[in-house]
C-alpha positions in Angstrom: 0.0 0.0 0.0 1.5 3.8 -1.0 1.3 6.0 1.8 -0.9 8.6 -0.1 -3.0 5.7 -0.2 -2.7 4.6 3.6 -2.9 8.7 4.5 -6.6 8.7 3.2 -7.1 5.5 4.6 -6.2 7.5 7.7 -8.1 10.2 7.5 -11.7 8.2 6.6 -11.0 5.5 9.4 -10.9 8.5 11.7 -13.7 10.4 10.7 -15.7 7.3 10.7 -14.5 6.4 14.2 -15.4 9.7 15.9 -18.9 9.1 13.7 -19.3 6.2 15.4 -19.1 7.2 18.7 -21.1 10.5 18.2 -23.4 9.5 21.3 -20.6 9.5 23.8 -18.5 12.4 22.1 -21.5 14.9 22.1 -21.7 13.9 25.6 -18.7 14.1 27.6 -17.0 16.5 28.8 -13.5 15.0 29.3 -10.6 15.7 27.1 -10.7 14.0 23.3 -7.7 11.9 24.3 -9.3 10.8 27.5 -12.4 9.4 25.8 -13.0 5.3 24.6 -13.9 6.0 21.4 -10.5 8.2 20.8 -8.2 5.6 22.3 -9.9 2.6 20.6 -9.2 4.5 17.1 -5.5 5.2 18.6 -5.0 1.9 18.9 -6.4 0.9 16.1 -4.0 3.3 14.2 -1.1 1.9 16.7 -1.4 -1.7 16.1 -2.9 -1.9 12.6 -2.2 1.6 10.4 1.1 2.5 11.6 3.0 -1.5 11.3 1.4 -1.3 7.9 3.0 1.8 7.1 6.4 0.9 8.9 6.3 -3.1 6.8 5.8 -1.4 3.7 8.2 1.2 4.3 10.6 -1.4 5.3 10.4 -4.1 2.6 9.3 -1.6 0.1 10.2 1.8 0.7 10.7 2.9 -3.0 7.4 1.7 -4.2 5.9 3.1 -0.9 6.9 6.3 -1.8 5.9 6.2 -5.6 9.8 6.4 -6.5 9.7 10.1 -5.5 12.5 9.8 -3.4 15.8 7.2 -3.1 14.9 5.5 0.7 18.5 4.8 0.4 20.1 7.9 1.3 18.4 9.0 4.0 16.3 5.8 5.3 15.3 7.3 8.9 14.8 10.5 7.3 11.8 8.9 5.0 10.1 6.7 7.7 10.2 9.1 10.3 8.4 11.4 8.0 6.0 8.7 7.1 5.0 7.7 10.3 4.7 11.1 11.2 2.7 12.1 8.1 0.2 8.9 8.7 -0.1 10.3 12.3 -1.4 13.6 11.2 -3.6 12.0 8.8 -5.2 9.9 11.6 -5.7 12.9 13.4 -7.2 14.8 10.9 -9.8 12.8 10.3 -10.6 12.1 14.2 -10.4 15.9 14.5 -12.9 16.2 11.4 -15.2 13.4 12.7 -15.2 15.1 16.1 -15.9 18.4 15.1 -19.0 16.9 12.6 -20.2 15.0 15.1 -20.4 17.3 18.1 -22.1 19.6 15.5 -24.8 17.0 14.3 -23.4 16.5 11.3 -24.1 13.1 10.8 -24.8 13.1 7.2 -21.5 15.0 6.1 -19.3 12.7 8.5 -20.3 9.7 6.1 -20.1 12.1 3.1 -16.5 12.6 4.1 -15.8 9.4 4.9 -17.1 7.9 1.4 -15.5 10.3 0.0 -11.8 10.3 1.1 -12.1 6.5 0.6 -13.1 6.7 -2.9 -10.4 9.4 -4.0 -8.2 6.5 -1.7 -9.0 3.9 -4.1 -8.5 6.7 -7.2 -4.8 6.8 -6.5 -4.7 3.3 -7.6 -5.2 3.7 -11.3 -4.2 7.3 -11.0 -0.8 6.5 -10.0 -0.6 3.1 -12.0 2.8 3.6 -13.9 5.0 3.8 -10.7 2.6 1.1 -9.0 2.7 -1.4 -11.2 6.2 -2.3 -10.7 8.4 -3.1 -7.5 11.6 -2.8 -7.1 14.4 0.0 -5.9 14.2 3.5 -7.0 17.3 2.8 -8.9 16.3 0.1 -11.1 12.8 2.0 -11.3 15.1 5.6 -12.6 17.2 3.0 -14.7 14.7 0.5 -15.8 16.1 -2.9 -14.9 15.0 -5.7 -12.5 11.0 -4.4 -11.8 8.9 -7.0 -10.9 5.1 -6.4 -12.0 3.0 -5.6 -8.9 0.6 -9.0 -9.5 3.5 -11.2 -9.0 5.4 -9.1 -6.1 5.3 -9.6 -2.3 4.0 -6.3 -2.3 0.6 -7.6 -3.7 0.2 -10.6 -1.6 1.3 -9.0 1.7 -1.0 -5.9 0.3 -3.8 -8.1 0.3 -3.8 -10.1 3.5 -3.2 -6.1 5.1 -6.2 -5.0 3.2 -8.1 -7.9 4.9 -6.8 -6.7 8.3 -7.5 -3.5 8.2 -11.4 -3.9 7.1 -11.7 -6.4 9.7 -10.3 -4.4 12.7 -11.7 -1.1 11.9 -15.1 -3.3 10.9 -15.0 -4.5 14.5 -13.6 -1.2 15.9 -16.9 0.8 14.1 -19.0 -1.7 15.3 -17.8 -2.3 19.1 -17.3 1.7 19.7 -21.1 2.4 18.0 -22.6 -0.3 20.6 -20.7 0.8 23.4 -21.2 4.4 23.1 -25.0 3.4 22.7 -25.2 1.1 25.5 -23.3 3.8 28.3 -25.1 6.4 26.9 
């Protein structure tokens, strides 16, 4: 997964949390970081969004990056400004849940939510010509020794990560909506 990709991932998955516990956000008067439905999505975003971020920054930095930049010369550098970056997203879109929740705003919290997800999945097809291949930022620059996506790790470890994050923020949405129904 790109991180431009996993940035709007972000951003959705946070809105969408903070939708989801609207009841017990609209209520409460204790600090956003002090609340269940915040720390649920931060732990959600520390267990499952970040490690993605970090393994495919890891194993394929180059390709994570869309080739923009050479990992190579500065490795810490780029990861520490990709975790950081997929932090911020996270935040934005709990910030932009919160603040459309607490207003009654149901309708343009999904809105957003649909909609960062679907320009998400644009970046795919958008952004096809530096995703389609794996490899090093050199041999992408110097065309030699790219492996097509469909037959790279990145694909298969892609999709079992897909699979994990729709299930754990599918259970997240789900066990943060009853809870904040049930204590409210």
């Amino acid at each position: 997964m790109p991180l431009l990709f996993l940035l709007l991932i972000a951003i959705a998955t946070g809105a969408l949390s903070a939708h989801a516990g609207r009841d017990e956000l609209r209520q409460s008067s204790d600090p956003v970081w002090r609340m269940e439905t915040f720390l649920a999505y931060a732990l959600f975003v520390a267990f499952v969004l970040l490690p993605t971020a970090i393994y495919f920054y890891v194993f394929h930095g180059d390709w994570f990056l869309f080739y923009w930049v050479d990992t190579a010369r500065a490795p810490w550098f780029w990861g520490l400004l990709g975790g950081l970056l997929l932090l911020g997203a996270a935040s934005l879109g709990f910030r932009l849940g919160l603040a459309l929740s607490r207003a009654s705003r149901d309708l343009a919290a999904r809105r957003i939510t649909v909609g960062t997800i679907f320009i998400a999945l644009a970046v795919w097809p958008l952004a096809w010509s530096r995703l389609s291949v794996v490899g090093s930022y050199r041999q992408f620059t110097r065309d030699y020794g790219l492996i097509a996506f469909f037959a790279s790790p990145a694909f298969y470890s892609g999709l079992a990560m897909v699979l994990v994050i729709v299930l754990a923020f599918g259970w997240l949405v789900y066990r943060v909506d009853q809870h904040t129904r049930d204590s409210v």
